[in-house]
N, C-alpha and C positions, 0 to 999 in steps of 0.2 A: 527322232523328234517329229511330231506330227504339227499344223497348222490349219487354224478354222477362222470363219467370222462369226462373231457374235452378231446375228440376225437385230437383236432386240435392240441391238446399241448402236448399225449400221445405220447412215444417213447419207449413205448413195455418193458419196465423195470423187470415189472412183481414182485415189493414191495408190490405192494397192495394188491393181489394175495397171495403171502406170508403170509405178514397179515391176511389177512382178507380172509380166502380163500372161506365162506360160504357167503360172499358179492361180492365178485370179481371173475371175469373169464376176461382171454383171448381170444380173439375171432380166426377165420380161418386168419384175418390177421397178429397178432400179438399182437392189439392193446386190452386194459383193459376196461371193463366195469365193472358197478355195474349191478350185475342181482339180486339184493334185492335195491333196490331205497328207499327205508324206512326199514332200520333196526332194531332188536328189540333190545331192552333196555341194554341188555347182549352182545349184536355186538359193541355196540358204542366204547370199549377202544381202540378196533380192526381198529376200521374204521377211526378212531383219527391219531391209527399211522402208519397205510396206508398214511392216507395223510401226516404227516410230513415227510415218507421217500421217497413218491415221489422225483425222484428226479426233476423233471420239474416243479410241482405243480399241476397237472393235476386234482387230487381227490379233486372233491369241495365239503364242506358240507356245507347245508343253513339251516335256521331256515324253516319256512314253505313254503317260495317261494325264490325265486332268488333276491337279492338285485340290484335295478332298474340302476346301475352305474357298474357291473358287466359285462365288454364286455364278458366275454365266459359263459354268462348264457343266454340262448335262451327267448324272450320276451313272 
């Protein structure tokens, strides 16, 4: 399973971060990344509820690739 933030829908919250803090950074803008994009097995509860506290939905998590009907997941 891999984890990203959608850039375009991130509004700097800084939940995920919280959570997840060995998954997630804020960058010089404000805005959240995943700087572990594949997590190890022991990250996953972290990174679960990162994404439900988003509040925007921003933290996507996919099984091995991006679901093909997923507009904020890059083709």
């Amino acid at each position: 399973m891999r984890v990203r933030v959608a850039r375009e829908l991130c509004v700097g919250a800084g939940q995920c971060e919280r959570a997840a803090p060995e998954v997630f950074a804020q960058d010089n803008s404000g805005l959240s990344r995943a700087h572990v994009p594949v997590p190890r097995a022991e990250q996953w509860p972290a990174v679960h509820e990162a994404a439900d506290l988003c509040p925007v939905g921003a933290v996507l998590v996919a099984a091995d690739r991006a679901a093909a009907d997923d507009p904020r997941e890059p083709s």
